[in-house]
N, C-alpha and C positions, 0 to 999 in steps of 0.2 A: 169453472173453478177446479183447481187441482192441488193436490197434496204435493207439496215437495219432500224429499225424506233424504235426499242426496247433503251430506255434511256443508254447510257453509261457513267458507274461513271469513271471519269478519275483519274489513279493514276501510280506512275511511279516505275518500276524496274531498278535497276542501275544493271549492267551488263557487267560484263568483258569479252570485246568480243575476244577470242582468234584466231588461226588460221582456217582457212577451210579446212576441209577433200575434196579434190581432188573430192575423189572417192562420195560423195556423193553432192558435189555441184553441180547447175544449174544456167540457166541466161533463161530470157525472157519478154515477154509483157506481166505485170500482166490486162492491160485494153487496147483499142485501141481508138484514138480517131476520129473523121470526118468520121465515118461510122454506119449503123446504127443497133443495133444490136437486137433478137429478142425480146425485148419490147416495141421496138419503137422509143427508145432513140437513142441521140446523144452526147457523148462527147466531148465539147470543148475543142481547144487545150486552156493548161493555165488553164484548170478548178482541176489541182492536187497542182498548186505552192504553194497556201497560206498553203495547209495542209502537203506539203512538207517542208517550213520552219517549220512550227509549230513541226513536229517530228526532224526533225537535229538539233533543240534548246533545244528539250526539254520538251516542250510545252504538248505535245500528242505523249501519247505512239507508237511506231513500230507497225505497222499491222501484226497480228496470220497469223503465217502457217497453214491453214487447209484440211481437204481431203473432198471433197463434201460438203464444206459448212456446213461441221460438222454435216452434213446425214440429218437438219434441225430439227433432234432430242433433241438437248437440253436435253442430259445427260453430266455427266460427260466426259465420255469416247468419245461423238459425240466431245464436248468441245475439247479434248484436244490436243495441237498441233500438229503437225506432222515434224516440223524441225524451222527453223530463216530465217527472213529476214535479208540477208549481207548486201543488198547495194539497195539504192530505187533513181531514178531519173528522170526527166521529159523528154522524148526526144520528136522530131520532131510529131512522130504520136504515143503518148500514152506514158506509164507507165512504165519504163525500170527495172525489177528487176533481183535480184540475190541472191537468199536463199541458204541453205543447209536444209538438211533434219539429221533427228537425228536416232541415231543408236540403235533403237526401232524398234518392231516387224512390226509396220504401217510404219516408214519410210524405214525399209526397205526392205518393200514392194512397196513401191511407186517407191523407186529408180531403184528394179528389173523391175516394169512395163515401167518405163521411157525409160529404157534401151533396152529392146526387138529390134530382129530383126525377116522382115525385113523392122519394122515399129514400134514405141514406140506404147506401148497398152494405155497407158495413156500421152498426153501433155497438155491437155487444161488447162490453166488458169482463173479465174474468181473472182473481186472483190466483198465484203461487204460492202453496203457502207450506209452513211448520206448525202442526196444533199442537199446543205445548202444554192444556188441560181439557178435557170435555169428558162427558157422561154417553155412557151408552145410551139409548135411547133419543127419540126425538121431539115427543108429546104430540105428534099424529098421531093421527086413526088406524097407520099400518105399526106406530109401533118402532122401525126400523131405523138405522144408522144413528146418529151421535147429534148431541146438542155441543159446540165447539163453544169454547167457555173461555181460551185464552190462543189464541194465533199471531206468528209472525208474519209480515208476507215479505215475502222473497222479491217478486216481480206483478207488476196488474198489466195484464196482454188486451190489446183490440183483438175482437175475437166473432166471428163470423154465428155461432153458437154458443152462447153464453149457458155454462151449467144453472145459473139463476137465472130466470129468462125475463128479472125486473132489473138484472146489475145493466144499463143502459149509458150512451150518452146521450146528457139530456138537453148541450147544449155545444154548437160549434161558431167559435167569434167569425164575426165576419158575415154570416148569413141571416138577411135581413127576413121579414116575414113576408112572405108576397100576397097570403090570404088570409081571411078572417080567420079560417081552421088550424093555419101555421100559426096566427097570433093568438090563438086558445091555446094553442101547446105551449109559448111562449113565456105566458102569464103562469101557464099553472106549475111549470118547469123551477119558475124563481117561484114559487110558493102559496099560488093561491090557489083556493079548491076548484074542482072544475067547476060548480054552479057559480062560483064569483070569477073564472076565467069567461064561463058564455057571456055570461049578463059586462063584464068590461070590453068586449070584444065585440060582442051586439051593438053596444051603446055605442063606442067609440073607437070603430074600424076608419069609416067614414072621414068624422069630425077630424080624426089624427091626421089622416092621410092628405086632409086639406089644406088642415094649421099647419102642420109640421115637415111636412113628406116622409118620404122613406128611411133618411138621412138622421130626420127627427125624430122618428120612433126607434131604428137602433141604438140611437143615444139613449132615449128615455127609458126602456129594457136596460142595459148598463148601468144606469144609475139605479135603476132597482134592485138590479141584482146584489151591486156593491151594497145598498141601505141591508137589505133582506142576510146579507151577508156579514155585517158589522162590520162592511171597512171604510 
């Protein structure tokens, strides 16, 4: 996560948004909030809403997909996007998002790193932003940097270091689970606790793989997501 401070002229692109390639979309926490991350800060919950209406109106454009933050180079090419954001929304602890990345040599390359086993080489997530109200202070124990009370974001970068090292992606379409421990992340990804991800994944690793195969349980993950998601 990084401050932007550099003035931005705001103007709007209208934009026919079509379907999502499967294969190259993602979902996770573009920012986290009640923890403190390495600058000291603190995100309040509630500190995304007003600039959350202001983009689903209209108001201020959707936040850049970026890669590093755009390398902080400020070329053209640092500039230029790496995929869309599909879908932005406030939850419980932070920033819920859901992009695709574009079918460009940089996205997809990101999507190959995302993808790795047996461990994605790149997940972190990290916003650019405008804080437009917060308090000194953080209600830690050191005391230090600022609790952010109202913020725009400018851009949320794939980011190899994430200043919050809980903003993650916590989920890439297309990638099925191959093992009991991938389908504990799985479950607990769309919303269940880890003792109710062990004990569904203990129980019915197996039985799934029998009934349904592989095929079957990416579906049935999807269909939860969307229920757990209200669509």
């Amino acid at each position: 996560m990084y401050e932007q401070q550099a003035l931005v002229v705001p103007f709007l692109v209208e934009q026919k948004r079509g379907a999502v390639d499967a294969s190259m979309a993602f979902a996770g926490r573009g920012a986290v909030c009640s923890n403190v991350d390495a600058y000291g800060d603190v995100i309040a919950p509630g500190a995304f809403s007003a600039w959350l209406d202001d983009v689903k109106s209209g108001k201020q454009p959707w936040p850049s997909m970026l890669s590093q933050h755009g390398g902080m180079g400020f070329t053209a090419d640092d500039l230029t996007p790496v995929g869309v954001y599909t879908d932005l929304a406030e939850a419980d602890n932070g920033l819920a998002v859901e992009g695709e990345l574009a079918d460009t040599p940089r996205g997809n390359e990101l999507r190959t790193l995302m993808r790795m086993k047996p461990r994605p080489a790149i997940d972190g997530l990290s916003i650019g932003y405008v804080a437009r109200e917060w308090e000194q202070g953080n209600g830690s124990k050191t005391g230090g940097g600022r609790t952010l009370k109202r913020i725009d974001v400018m851009e949320i970068s794939l980011v190899t270091f994430p200043a919050n090292r809980s903003a993650r992606v916590t989920s890439v379409k297309g990638v099925r689970p191959q093992t009991i421990r991938e389908l504990e992340g799985a479950l607990h990804a769309i919303g269940y606790s880890t003792r109710e991800a062990k004990r569904l994944a203990c129980a019915g690793w197996g039985a799934l793989r029998s009934a349904i195969g592989d095929e079957g349980i990416e579906s049935a993950l999807r269909n939860n997501i969307a229920i757990l998601s209200g669509r």
